[in-house]
N, C-alpha and C positions, 0 to 999 in steps of 0.2 A: 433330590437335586444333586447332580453332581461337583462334587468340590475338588479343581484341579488348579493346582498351581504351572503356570508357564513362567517361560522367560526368553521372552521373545526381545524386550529392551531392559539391560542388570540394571539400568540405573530407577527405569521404570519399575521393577519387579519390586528394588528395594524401598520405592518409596510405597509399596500395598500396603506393609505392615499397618502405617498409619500417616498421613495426610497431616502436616503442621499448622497449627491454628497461623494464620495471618500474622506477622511481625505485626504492621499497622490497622490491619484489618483487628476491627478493638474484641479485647477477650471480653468486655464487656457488651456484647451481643447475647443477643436469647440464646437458649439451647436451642433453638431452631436454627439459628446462625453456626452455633455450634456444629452442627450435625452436616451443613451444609462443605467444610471446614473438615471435615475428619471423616476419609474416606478409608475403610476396613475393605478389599475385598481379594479374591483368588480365584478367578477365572470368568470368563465370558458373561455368564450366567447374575452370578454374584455382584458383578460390577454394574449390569443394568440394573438392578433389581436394586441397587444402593442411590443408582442414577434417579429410580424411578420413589425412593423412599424422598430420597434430596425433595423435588419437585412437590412431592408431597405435604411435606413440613415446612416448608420455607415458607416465612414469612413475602408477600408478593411474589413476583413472578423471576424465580432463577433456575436456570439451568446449570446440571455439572458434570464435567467427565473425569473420571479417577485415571491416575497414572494407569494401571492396567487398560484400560480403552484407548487410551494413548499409546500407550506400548505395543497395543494387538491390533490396532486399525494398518490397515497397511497406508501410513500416512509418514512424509518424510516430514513434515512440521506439523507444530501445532495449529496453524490455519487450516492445513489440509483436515485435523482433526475435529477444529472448531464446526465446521461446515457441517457434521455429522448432525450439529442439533441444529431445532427447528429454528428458521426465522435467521440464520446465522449461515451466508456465503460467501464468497473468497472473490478476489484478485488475483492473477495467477502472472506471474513474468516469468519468463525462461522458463514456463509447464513446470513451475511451481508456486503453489502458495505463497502469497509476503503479506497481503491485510487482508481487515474482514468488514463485512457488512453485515447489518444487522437491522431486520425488517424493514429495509430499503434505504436504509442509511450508509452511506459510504463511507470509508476510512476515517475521515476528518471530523465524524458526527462522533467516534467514539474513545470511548478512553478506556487504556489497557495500563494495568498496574501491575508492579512484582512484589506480590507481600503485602500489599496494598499500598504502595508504595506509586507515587508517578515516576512513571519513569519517560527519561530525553530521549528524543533520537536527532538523528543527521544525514547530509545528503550530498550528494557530489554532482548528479547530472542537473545541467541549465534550467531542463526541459521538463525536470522532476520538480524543482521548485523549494521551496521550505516548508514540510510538512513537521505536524504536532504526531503523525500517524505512524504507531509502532509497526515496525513491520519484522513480522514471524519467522523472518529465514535466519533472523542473525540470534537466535536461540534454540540450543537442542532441546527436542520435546523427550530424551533421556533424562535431561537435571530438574522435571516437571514430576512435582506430586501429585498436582489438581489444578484441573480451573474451574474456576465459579462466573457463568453469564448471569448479570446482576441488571435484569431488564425492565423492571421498576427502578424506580429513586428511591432512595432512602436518605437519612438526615446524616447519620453515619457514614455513607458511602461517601468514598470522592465525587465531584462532579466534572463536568466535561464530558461525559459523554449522552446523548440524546438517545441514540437507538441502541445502546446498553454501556455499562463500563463490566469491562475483563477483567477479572482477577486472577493471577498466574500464582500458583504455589510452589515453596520448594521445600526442600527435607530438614530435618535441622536433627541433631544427634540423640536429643531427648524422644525425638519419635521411637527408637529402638531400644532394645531389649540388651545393654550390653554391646558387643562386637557382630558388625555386619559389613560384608564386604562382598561387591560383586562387580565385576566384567563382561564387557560383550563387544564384540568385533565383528564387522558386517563388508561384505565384498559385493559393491554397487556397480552394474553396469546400464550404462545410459546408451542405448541405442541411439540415440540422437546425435551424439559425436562421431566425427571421422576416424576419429581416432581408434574409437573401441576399447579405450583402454578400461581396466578397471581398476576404481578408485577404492580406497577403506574408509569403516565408519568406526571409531574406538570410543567407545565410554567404559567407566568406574568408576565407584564409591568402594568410598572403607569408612567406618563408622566406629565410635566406642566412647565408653562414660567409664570416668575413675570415679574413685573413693566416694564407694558407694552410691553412684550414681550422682554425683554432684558435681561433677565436671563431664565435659564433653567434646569428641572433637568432630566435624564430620568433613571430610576431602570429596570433592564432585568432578572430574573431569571428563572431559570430551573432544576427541578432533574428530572432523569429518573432513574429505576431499570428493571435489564432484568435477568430471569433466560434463560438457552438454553441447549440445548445438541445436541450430534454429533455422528452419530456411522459411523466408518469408520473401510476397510479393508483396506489393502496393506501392501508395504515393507518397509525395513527402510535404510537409505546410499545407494538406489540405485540400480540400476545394473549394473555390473563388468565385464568386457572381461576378457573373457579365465582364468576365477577364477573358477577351478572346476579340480578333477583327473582326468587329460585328457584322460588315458586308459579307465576311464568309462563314456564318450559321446559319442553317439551316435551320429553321425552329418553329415550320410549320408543324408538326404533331406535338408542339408543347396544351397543355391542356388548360385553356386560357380562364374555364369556370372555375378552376382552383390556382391559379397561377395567372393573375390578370394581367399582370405588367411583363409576363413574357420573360423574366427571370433565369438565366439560366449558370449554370456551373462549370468549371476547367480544373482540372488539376495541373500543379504545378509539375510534376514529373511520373512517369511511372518507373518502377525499377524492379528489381531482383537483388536478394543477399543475404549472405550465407555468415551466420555468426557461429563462432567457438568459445567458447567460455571454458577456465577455471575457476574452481574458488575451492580456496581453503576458510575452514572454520575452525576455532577453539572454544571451549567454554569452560569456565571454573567457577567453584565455589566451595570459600572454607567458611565454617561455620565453627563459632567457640559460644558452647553454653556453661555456666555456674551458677547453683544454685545453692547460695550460703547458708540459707532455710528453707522450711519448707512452704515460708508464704512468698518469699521471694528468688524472682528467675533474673539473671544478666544475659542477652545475647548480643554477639558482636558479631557481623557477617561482612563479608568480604564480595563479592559477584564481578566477573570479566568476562570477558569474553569480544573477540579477534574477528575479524571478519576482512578477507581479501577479493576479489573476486577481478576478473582480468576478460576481456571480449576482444576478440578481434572481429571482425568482418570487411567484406571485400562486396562492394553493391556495382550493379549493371545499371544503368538508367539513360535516360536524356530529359533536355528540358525544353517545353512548350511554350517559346518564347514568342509567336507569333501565330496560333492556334486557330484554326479553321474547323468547319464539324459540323456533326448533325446532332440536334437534344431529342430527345425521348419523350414522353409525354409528362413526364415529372420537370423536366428542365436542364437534366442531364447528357454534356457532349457525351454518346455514348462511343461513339466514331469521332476519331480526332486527327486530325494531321497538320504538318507543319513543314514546308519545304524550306532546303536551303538551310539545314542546323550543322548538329553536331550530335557526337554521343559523349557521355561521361563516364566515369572508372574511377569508380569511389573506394579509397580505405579510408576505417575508421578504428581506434583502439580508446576502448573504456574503459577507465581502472577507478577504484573503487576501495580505499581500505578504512577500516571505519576500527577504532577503539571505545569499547565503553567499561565505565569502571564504577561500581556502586558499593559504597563504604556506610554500614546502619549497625546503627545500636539501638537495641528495643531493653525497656526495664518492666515486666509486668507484679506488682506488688498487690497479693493478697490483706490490705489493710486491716479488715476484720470479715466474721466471719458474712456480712452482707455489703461489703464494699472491696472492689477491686480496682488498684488503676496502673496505667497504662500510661509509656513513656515512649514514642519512636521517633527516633531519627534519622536521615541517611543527608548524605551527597552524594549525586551521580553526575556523572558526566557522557557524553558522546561526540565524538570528534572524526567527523569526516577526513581524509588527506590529510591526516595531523603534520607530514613532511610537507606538506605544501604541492606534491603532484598534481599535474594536472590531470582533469579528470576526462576530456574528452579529446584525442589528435584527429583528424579528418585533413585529409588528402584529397586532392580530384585531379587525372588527368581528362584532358579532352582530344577530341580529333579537329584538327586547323578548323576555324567556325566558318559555316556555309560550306560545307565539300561535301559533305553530304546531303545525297539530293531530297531526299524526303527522311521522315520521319513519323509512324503512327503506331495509334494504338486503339483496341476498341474493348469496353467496357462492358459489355450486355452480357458479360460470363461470370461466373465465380471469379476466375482472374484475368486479366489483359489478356488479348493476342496482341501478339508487338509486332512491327512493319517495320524495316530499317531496306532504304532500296541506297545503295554504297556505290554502285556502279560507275559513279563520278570519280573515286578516290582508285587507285592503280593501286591492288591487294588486298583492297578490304578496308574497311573501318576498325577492324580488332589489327591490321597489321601497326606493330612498333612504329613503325618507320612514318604512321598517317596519325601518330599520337602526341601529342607536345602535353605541356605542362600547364594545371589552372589555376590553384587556390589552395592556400593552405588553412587552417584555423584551430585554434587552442581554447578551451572555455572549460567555465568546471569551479566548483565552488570549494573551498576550504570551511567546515564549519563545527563550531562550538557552543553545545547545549549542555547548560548547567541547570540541575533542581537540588535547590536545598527548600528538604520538609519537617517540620515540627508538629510534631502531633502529641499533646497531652490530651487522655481520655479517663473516660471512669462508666462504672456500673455497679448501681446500688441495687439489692438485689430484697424483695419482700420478703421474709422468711417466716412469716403468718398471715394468715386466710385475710384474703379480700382479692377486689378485681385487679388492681395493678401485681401486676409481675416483678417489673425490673423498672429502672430510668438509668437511658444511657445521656452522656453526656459529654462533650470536649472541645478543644479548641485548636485549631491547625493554623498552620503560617506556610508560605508555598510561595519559593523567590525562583522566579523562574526568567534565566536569561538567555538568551540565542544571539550570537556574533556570526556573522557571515564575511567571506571574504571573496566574491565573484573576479575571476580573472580573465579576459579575453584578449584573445588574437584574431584579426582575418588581413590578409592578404595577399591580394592574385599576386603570382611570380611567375618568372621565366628564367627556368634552370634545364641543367642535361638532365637526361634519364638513362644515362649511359649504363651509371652504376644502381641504378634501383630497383634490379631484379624481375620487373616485370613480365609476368606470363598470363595464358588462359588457362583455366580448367572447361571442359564441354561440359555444357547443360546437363547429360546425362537422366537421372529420375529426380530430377530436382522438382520438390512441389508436387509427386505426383499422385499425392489424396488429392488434391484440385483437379477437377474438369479443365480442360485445356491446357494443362500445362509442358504440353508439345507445343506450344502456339508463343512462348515465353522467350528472351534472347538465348543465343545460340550458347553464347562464351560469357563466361563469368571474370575477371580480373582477379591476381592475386600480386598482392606487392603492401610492403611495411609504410605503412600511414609515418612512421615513429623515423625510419629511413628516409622520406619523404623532408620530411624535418630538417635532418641531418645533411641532406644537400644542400636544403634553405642556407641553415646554419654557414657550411662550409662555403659557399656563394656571398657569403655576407650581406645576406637578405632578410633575415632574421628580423623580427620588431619586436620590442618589450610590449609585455602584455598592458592592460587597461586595468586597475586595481576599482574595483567595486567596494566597500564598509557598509554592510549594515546590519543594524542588531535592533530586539528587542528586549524589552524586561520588566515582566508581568509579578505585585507582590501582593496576594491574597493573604486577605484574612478569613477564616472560616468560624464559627461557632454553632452549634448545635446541641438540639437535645431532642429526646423522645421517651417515648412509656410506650410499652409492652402491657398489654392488660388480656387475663383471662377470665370468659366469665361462662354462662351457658342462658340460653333464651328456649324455652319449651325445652327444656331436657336436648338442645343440641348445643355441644360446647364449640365455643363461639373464642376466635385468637384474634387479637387487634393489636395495632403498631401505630400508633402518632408521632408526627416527628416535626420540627421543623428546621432551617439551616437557614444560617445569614450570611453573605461573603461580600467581602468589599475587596473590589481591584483597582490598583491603578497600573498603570499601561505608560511605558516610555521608549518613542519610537526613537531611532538616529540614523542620518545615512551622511559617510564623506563620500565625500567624492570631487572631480573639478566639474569644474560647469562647461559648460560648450561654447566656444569661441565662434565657426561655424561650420558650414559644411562644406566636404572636398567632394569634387565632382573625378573620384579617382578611374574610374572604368564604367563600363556603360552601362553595366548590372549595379555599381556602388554607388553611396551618398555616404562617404564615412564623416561621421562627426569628429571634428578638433577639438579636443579638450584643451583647455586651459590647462596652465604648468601646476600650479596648486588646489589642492583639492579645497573645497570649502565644507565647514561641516555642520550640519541641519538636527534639531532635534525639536520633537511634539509629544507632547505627554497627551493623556486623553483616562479614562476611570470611567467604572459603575460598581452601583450595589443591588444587589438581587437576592429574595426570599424565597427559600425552596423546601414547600412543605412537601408532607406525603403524609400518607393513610392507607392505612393496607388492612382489608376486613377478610378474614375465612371461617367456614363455617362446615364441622365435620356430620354428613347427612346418614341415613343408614346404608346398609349393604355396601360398604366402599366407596360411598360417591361424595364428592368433596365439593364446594363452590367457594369462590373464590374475586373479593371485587379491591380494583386497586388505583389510588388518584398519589398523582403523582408532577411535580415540577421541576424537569431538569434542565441543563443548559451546556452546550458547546462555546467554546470560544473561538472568535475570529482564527482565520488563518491568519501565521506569521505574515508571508510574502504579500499578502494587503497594508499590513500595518505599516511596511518601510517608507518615510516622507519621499524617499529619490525621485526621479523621473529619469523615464528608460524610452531609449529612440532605437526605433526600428525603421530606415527607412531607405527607399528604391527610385533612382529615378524614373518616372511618370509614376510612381507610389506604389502599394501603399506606402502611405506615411503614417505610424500606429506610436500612441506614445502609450504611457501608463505610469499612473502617479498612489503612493500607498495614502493610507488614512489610520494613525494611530488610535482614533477617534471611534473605531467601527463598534458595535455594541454585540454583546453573545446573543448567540440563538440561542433562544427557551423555548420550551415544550410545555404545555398542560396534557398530560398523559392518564389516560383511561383503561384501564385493563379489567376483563372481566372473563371467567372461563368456569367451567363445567367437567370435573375430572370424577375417572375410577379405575379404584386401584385393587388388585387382588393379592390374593395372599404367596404367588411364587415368583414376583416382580410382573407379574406381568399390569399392563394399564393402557388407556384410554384417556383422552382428551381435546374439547375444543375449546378454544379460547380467542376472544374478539380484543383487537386494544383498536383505539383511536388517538392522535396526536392533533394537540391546535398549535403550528407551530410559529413564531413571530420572528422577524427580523435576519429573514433569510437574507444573506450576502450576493448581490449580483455583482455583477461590472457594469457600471453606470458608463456608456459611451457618449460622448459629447468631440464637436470639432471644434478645433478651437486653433490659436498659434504657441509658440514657445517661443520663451525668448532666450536670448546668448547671454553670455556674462556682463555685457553692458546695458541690458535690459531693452536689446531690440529684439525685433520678430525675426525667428532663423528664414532666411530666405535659399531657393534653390537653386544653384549653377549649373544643372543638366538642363536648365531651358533655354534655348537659343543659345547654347555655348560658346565661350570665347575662342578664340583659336589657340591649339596647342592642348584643347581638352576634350575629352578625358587624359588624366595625367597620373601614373599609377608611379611614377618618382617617392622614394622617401622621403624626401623634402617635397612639402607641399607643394604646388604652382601657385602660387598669385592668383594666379590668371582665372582659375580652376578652383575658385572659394568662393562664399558667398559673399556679394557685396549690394551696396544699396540702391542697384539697377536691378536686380534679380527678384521675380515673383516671392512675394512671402508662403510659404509653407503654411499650409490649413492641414491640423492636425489630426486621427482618429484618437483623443486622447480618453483611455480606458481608467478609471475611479472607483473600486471599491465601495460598497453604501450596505447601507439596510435598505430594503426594497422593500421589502412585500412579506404575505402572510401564506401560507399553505395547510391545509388539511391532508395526511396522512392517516389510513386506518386497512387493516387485514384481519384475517384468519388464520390462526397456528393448528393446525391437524397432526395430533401425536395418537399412536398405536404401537404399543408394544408385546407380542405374546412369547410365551415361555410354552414351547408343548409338555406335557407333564409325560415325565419320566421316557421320555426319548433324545432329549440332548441337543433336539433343535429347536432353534428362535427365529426370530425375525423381527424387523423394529423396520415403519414406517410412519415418514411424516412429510406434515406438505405445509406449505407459504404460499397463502396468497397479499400480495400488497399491491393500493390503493392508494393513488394522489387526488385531490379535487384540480386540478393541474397538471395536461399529461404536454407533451413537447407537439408545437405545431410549427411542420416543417416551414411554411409557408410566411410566419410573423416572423418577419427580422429584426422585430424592436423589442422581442422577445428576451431577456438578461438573467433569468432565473428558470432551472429547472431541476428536481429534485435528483442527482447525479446515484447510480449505484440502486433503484428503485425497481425490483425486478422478483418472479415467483420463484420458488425452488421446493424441490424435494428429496427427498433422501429415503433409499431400500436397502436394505442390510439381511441378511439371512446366514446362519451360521450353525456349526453344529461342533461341540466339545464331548470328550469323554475322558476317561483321567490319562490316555498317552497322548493324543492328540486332538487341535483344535482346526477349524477349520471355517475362514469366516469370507463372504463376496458382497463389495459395495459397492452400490450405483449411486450417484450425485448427479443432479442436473440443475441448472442457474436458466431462468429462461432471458429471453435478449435483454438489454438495458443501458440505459443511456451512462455514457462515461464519463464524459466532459462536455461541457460546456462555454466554449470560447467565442471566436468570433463565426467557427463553425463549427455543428455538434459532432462527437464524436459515437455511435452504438457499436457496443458490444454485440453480438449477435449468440443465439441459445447455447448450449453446451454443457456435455453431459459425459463424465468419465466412469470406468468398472474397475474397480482395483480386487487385488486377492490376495487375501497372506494364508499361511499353514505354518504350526508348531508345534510340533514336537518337543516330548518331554523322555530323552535318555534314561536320567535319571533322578533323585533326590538334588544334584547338583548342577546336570547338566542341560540345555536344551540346545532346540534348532530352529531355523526359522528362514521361510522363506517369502518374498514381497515380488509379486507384480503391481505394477501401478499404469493406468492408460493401456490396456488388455488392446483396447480396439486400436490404438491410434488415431484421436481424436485430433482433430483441429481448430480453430479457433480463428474468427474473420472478425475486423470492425471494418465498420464503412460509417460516410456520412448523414448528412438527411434522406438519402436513399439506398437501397441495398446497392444501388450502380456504383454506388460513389465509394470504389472500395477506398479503403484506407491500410488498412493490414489483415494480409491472410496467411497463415502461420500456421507452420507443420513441425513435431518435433518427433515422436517414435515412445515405444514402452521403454517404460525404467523396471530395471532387475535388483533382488537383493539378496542375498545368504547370510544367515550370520548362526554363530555360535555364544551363548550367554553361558555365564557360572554363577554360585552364588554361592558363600560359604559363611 
């Protein structure tokens, strides 16, 4: 077998040496834990074959890739890398990686740790929400040793995640030999941008232990800059039943044996738009080890890391205020028109800066020579808009409403053909002069995740004959809090646009991987969302924003223990793992805010709520305790074949953004009217997990395997919808003043009208109010397909695997009382073929996700298939130096959602291949 060292990422290369046991991830784990945990390898080869040992040994079902597969995948994170193993696919924004999913489990089912460690995140867009879900972009997979997919439970392992918890490894100075020091610099060009510019990627370590290796220090740094862009069509809020003048649809070929009630869909707009994005990255980590003796280790770790990221975009659209059309046989307007509107000219700018900072001290104490324990602790933080920025500006100009005479668009393609007949306006609908001004809005979250974690552990180890092995054992505490700060602005004005730069760009190839995208608007708009403001501002039109509060704060107790036992049955030896886990939470929700006085009937499109001058402030506690055993049995057979059965109890917890008490109004004259209220109270989803497989392994890494799991899963989280009223701060029912309005309204005055508020002549308001609950039960189960071969003594490999997964519950377009549906549930596969020898390596990877449902709101959102070929090549100069080159998206792949039918696009999105060069050192 060929044994070559690359260095395609220095910080990756430097962490082959060797792979650092887990800060919190307890030393008192088997050697199988061990081994899972310390990854030795140097080149392609060597690295699967250690991948394929891992698999092997481990106690239940984990998967792992060593820094080097990190380093050599041409993957710009570690999601993109994660994807590689089975059972494990990605989320992708901006065509790249940020979560992951794992045997149909979406983001929020799973828990990713550093060091073993939980770690916070945070968020800034509205419409992103308050996720627990770490997301991969805001960490370089350069300052990554290992990670370990931990896809059974265990008693030890953190919980929270259901369809696996992630372990992310980093270096620590003990891992080396003395002084190690390495660099690499990389020149990334993203076809995707206008710009063309190219960005740099800079990582390094430097490493070293004094006196006599009992002290240590180790330095990790990293910046990355990326420009990108995005051009996408679709609609916006969706598609809507039965929103349209029903005398004008046409809805004879709807197909009434699966659609009895004649059902049919609109979308709120269709548009075009063109996004730019930068983002800068940092990443750090210093690391101080001491070791006073030789039974005792101190480690003190430091972790940061920066994250900016900045978008502009400029959107084409109109909206479907009074929508006419013919439905398809699904129920779909797939022909739409609408006389007598307007067009819209949308900027928007998204900013986005996020700090996170993790402070740990780990004590691990060799007591005697059969008892070890184990001391970690950290604080981390995460803080979205720490300065308080807002995180989304949006702008709209329009054309005078009704002057243009028609408006359409038809749907039966991959993407819209658009229809705009202007004829009525003297120079066009894009001319300045047929443009006025529409609506401004500010929104975007400031927010703040704190975990402080306490972990004492131990491991008594047998050091004479009999079946027990080891008993681990320990106790965790885990205070986990999220403060939120929602800000919002909306309202329409009437300002010059003298000074606010306005122009077109042409259509030109915009979109044009899509079919019909000759058939799209002509002119795209460009003008500053942020300038737009700035008139407001200078006009003294400006309003203070709406301050939103709310937080939660979650404080587990954990206790745990297990036995490792080795025995043999008929001369086959036989490994087993018993464990169980107890955790008690309690749950304390809060939300200020002021209550709603009533509603202003401000413009024909608005119903803005009047808050009250003082905010009032709410809080709900809510607790559970839950038992999470496991049992993990293998059994080593002849000639390499291994089996392997495993039962298992884990558990996710509630999303935050259900648990907030508040109540949030959305609402439109002639409606909807949608409210949604949180439940501190919601209980976690648990899993009884089944795993059972059939492996073989050979002696050059090379290996084979199927493996079946089943999930009985309880207390899946819907949105319980129910109609109902709300009442104001005096405890009456909000009532509506767009109905039969008074004279003088709509009244878009900064001061309210009177006139133009609710009062107790006006209809009461019948709510859609949206509830958070435990619903229901689901059955998930698949097939994991792994194949890895090693050809002998020619240099090339190839590693294939494939996912199948399975709901007893799949989505039915047709039930609208439908509230639960397993989100991120979808096959995939992965083909890899590659070929090293000791100057160079040379590796091509195909990934493909098949369609699967995204979200699930009041209408669903599918992903549809998709499947990328990335290629990297590396060069070894010499002892010190390499090279390294990254294509990624080979074909130009694109990426469409739509709603409950393929008609119903939602978003079709084109971005281009990413390039990379770099130079690595090592010394």
């Amino acid at each position: 077998m060929t044994n070559t060292q690359f260095k395609l990422n220095a910080i990756c290369a430097a962490m082959l040496i060797t792979s650092p046991v887990s800060y919190a991830a307890q030393e008192n784990e088997t050697t199988v834990q061990s081994d899972v945990e310390v990854i030795q390898v140097t080149g392609i080869r060597s690295a699967l074959s250690k991948s394929a040992s891992i698999k092997q040994d481990s106690s239940g079902v984990v998967d792992a890739i060593s820094a080097e597969d990190i380093g050599k995948l041409p993957d710009t994170n570690l999601a993109e890398s994660l994807q590689r193993i089975s059972g494990v696919s990605i989320d992708r924004a901006n065509n790249e990686g940020n979560q992951v999913s794992v045997r149909g489990f979406g983001p929020g089912f799973n828990l990713v740790t550093l060091n073993g460690r939980q770690m916070p995140n945070s968020s800034v867009l509205q419409e992103a929400g308050v996720s627990r879900s770490f997301n991969f972009r805001e960490i370089a997979a350069e300052s990554v040793s290992g990670v370990s997919v931990y896809k059974t439970g265990k008693a030890n392992v953190a919980s929270g995640g259901i369809g696996a918890t992630i372990n992310i490894n980093t270096a620590k100075p003990f891992d080396f030999d003395g002084f190690k020091a390495f660099a690499n610099a990389k020149a990334i060009k993203d076809t995707s941008s206008e710009k063309s510019n190219v960005t740099p990627e800079i990582s390094g370590m430097v490493s070293q232990t004094f006196a006599d290796d009992t002290f240590g220090v180790l330095l990790a740094l990293s910046h990355s800059e990326r420009e990108s862009g995005r051009e996408r069509v679709g609609t916006s809020q969706g598609w809507v039943r039965n929103r349209a003048n029903a005398a004008g649809v046409d809805s004879s070929a709807i197909d009434t044996t699966v659609n009895p009630t004649g059902t049919y869909w609109v979308p709120w707009t269709p548009e075009m738009e063109r996004f730019e994005t930068k983002r800068e990255r940092q990443n750090a980590q210093l690391v101080l080890q001491y070791a006073p003796s030789d039974n005792l280790t101190a480690t003190l770790d430091y972790t940061l890391s920066r994250f900016e990221e900045i978008s502009n975009t400029n959107k084409m659209a109109f909206w479907f205020d009074n929508p006419t059309g013919t439905a398809d046989e699904n129920g779909t307007l797939v022909d739409i028109k609408n006389a007598n509107d307007e067009l819209n000219f949308w900027a928007w700018e998204l900013y986005e800066e996020k700090e996170n900072d993790s402070l740990g001290l780990n004590l691990a104490w060799q007591a005697s020579d059969s008892l070890k324990l184990t001391f970690d602790a950290h604080n981390s933080t995460s803080h979205s808009n720490p300065d308080g920025d807002t995180a989304e500006t949006i702008a709209n100009l329009k054309n005078v409403p009704g002057l243009v005479k028609s408006i359409s668009a038809n749907f039966s393609g991959d993407i819209p053909s658009i229809g705009v007949d202007d004829s009525t306006l003297a120079g066009g609908a894009y001319n300045p002069a047929n443009i006025v001004s529409d609506l401004y809005q500010r929104r975007g979250y400031e927010m703040k995740n704190t975990i402080k974690q306490y972990h004492a552990s131990g491991q008594w180890e047998n050091l004479k004959s009999g079946a027990l092995s080891a008993i681990n054992f320990g106790v965790m505490y885990t205070d986990y809090q999220i403060d939120t700060y929602l800000s919002e602005q909306f309202s329409f004005v009437d300002i010059p646009l003298d000074n606010l730069g306005l122009t077109f760009d042409e259509q030109g190839d915009f979109a044009d991987e899509f079919s019909g995208s000759d058939q799209l608007f002509p002119f795209i708009p460009r003008y500053s969302a942020n300038d737009f403001v700035d008139i407001v501002r200078d006009e003294g039109l400006f309003i203070e924003p709406n301050i939103s509060t709310n937080g939660v704060e979650e404080q587990t107790l954990a206790i745990y223990v297990s036995f490792d036992l080795k025995t043999e049955f008929n001369d086959i030896p036989i490994d087993m793992n018993v464990g169980v886990r107890y955790e008690d939470t309690d749950v304390t929700g809060y939300s200020v805010k002021p209550g709603v006085v009533a509603f202003n009937y401000r413009h024909a499109e608005e119903l803005r709520p009047v808050f009250a001058a003082t905010a009032t402030p709410q809080e709900l506690e809510g607790g559970y305790t839950r038992i999470l055993p496991n049992f993990d049995i293998s059994a080593d057979l002849d000639d390499g074949f291994k089996t392997r059965f495993s039962y298992s109890r884990t558990l996710a917890r509630a999303g935050i953004g259900g648990m907030f008490p508040s109540t949030t109004i959305n609402a439109r004259p002639e409606g909807p009217f949608n409210a949604s209220q949180g439940n501190p109270n919601l209980l976690p989803i648990t899993s009884d997990n089944f795993d059972f497989s059939v492996e073989w392994y050979g002696d050059d890494g090379s290996y084979a395997s199927v493996g079946y799991f089943k999930k009985f899963v309880e207390n899946f989280i819907g949105a319980g919808v129910v109609q109902g009223t709300l009442n104001d701060v005096n405890g009456e029912p909000l009532r509506d003043p767009s109905v039969n309005p008074r004279p003088g309204c709509p009244d878009s005055s900064d001061t309210p009208n009177p006139a133009c508020l609710s009062q107790a002549t006006d209809p009461i308001v019948t709510f859609d109010i949206a509830t958070p609950d435990n619903l229901q039960n689901r059955e998930v189960d698949g097939w994991e397909l792994n194949a890895q071969y090693m050809v002998p003594d020619t240099g090339f490999g190839v590693v294939a695997n494939y996912t199948i997964v399975n709901s007893d519950e799949s989505f039915k377009p047709y039930d609208f009382d439908q509230t639960i549906a397993l989100a991120g549930l979808s096959d995939s596969g992965n083909l890899v073929g590659f070929y090293e020898n000791d100057d160079y390596q040379v590796r091509l990877a195909y990934n493909w996700r098949d369609d699967f449902l995204l979200s699930l709101g009041t209408e669903p959102t599918f992903t549809e298939a998709y499947g990328q070929l990335d290629f990297s090549f590396n060069y070894t100069i010499n002892d010190t130096l390499g090279v390294s080159f990254d294509a990624l998206n080979l074909t130009n792949e694109t990426t469409r959602r739509h709603g409950r039918f393929a008609e119903q696009l939602v978003s079709a999105e084109q971005y281009g291949p990413r390039f990379s060069i770099g130079l690595s050192a090592k010394w």
